[in-house]
One Martini backbone bead per residue (centre of mass of N, CA, C, O) as a GRO file, in nm:
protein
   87
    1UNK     BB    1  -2.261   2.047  -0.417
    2UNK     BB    2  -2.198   2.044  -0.758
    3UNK     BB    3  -1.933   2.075  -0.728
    4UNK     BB    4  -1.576   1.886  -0.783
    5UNK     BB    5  -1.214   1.783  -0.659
    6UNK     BB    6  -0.983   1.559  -0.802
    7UNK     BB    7  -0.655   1.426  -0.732
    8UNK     BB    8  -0.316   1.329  -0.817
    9UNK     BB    9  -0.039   1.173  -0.860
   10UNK     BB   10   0.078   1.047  -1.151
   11UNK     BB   11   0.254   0.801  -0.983
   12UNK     BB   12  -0.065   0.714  -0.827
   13UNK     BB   13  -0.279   0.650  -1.036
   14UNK     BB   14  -0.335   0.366  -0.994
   15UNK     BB   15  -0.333   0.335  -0.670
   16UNK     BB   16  -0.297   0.557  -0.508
   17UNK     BB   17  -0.423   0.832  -0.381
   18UNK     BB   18  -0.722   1.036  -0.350
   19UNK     BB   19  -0.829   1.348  -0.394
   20UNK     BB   20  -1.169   1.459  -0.303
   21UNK     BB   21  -1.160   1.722  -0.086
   22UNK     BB   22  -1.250   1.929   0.146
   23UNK     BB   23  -1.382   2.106   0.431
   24UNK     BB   24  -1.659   2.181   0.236
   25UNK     BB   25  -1.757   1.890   0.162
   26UNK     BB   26  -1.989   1.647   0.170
   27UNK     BB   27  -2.070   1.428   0.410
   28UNK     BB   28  -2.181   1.226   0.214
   29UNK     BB   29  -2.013   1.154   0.007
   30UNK     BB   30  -1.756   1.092   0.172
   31UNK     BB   31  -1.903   0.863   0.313
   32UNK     BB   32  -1.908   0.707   0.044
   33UNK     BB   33  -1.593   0.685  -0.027
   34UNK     BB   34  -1.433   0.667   0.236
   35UNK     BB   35  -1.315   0.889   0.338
   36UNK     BB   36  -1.074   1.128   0.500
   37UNK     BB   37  -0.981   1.443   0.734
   38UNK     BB   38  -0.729   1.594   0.678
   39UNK     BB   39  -0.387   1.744   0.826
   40UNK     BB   40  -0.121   1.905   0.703
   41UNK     BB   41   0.131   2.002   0.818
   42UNK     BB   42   0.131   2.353   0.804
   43UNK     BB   43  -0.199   2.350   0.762
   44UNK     BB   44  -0.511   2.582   0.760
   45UNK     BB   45  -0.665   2.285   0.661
   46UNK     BB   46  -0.865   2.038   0.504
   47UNK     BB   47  -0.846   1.698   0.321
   48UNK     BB   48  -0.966   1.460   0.149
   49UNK     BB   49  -0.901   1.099   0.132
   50UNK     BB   50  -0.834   0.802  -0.065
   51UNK     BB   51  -0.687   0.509  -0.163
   52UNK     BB   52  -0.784   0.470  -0.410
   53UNK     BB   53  -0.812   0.527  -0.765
   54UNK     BB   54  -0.951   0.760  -0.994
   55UNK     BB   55  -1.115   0.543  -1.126
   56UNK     BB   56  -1.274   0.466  -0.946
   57UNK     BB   57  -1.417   0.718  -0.809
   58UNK     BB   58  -1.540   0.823  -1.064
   59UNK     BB   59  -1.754   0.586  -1.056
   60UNK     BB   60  -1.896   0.639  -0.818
   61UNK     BB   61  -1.978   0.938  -0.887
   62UNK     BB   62  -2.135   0.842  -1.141
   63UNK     BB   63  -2.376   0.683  -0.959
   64UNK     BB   64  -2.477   0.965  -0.808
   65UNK     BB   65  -2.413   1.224  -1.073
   66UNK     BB   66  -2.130   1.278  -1.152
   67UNK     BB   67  -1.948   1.461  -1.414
   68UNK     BB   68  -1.723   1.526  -1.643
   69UNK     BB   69  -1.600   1.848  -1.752
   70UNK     BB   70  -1.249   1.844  -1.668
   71UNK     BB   71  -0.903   1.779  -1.772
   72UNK     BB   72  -0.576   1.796  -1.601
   73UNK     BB   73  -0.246   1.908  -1.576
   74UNK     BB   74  -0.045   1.993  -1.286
   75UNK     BB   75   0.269   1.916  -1.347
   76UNK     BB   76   0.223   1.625  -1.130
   77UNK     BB   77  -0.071   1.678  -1.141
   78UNK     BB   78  -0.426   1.534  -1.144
   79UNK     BB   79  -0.726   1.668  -1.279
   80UNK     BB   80  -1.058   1.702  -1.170
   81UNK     BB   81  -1.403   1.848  -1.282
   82UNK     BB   82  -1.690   1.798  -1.157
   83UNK     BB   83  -2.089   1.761  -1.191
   84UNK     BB   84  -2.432   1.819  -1.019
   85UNK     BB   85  -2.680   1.826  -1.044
   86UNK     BB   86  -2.974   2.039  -0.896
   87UNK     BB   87  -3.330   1.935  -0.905
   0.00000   0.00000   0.00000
């Protein structure tokens, strides 16, 4: 899976955590960052989250082969939507 996307809410950017994937991301990937599988009540999906804060995730991420396409806030939250090469 070549894209990822994670976001975290604006007041949360320091400290953490942050959502690093859904439930159809890359299960190798999910356990180098140390994420958990969680399912929010009435929510009919899985989301992977870390405690880390999103500089470190992106750090992470980079060093695996990742880098950032493009940054966004929507309302309160921040998006980052990253790209890995599939040599």
């Amino acid at each position: 899976m070549p894209y990822m996307l994670i976001s975290t809410q604006i007041r949360l950017c320091e400290n953490g955590p942050t959502n690093v994937g859904d439930e159809y991301s890359d299960p190798a990937v999910m356990n180098y960052l140390g994420a958990r599988k969680t399912t929010m009540l009435g929510n009919n999906f899985s989301e992977y989250h870390v405690d880390d804060p999103p500089r470190l995730v992106l750090d992470k991420l980079e060093k695996i082969g990742f880098r950032v396409l493009t940054m966004t806030g929507v309302g309160q939250t921040l998006v980052w939507c990253l790209y890995k090469d599939t040599e």
